[in-house]
C-alpha positions in Angstrom: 0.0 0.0 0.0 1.7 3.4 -0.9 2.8 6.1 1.6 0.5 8.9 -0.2 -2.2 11.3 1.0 -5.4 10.8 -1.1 -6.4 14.3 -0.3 -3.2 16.2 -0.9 -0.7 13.5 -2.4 1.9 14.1 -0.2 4.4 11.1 -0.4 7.7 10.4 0.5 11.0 13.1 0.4 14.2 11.8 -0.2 17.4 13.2 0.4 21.0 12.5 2.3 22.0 11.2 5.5 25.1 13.1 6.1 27.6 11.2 8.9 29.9 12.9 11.6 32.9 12.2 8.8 30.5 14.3 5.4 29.7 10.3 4.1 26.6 10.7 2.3 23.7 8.2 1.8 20.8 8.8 0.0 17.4 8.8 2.4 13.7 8.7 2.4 11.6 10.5 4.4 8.0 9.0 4.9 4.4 11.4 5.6 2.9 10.9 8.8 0.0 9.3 6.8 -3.3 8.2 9.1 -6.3 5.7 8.2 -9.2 7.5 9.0 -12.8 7.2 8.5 -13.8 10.1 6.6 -17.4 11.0 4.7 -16.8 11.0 1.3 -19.5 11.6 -1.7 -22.2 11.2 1.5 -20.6 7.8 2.3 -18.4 6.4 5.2 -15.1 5.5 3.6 -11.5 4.9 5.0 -9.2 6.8 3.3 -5.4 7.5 3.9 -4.9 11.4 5.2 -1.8 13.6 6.5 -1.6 14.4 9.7 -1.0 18.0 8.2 -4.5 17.8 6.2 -6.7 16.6 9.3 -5.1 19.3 11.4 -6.5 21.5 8.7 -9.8 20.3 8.5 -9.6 19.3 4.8 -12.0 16.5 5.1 -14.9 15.8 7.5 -14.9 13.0 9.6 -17.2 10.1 10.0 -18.3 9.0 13.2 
């Protein structure tokens, strides 16, 4: 299952682990990606959400 945000499509960042002696090593970074029940199209549905888009209210939640 992918690491992705089905409202915003965040997914992963990559980059380089530096060490104490300037080795570098490339990286991934992952979203903080939650399974939530959300209301979607008037129905109950789990979907994968950021933590950055439920902070910001972009989707209503189901109860």
């Amino acid at each position: 299952m992918s690491n992705r945000c089905s409202v915003c499509g965040k997914d992963f960042q990559s980059g380089n682990l530096v060490s104490h002696s300037n080795i570098k090593t490339h990286r991934r970074w992952k979203a903080n990606i939650r399974t939530v029940k959300a209301i979607v199209n008037g129905a109950s549905k789990r979907i994968r959400v950021c933590t950055r888009c439920l902070r910001s209210n972009k989707i209503q939640r189901a109860v």
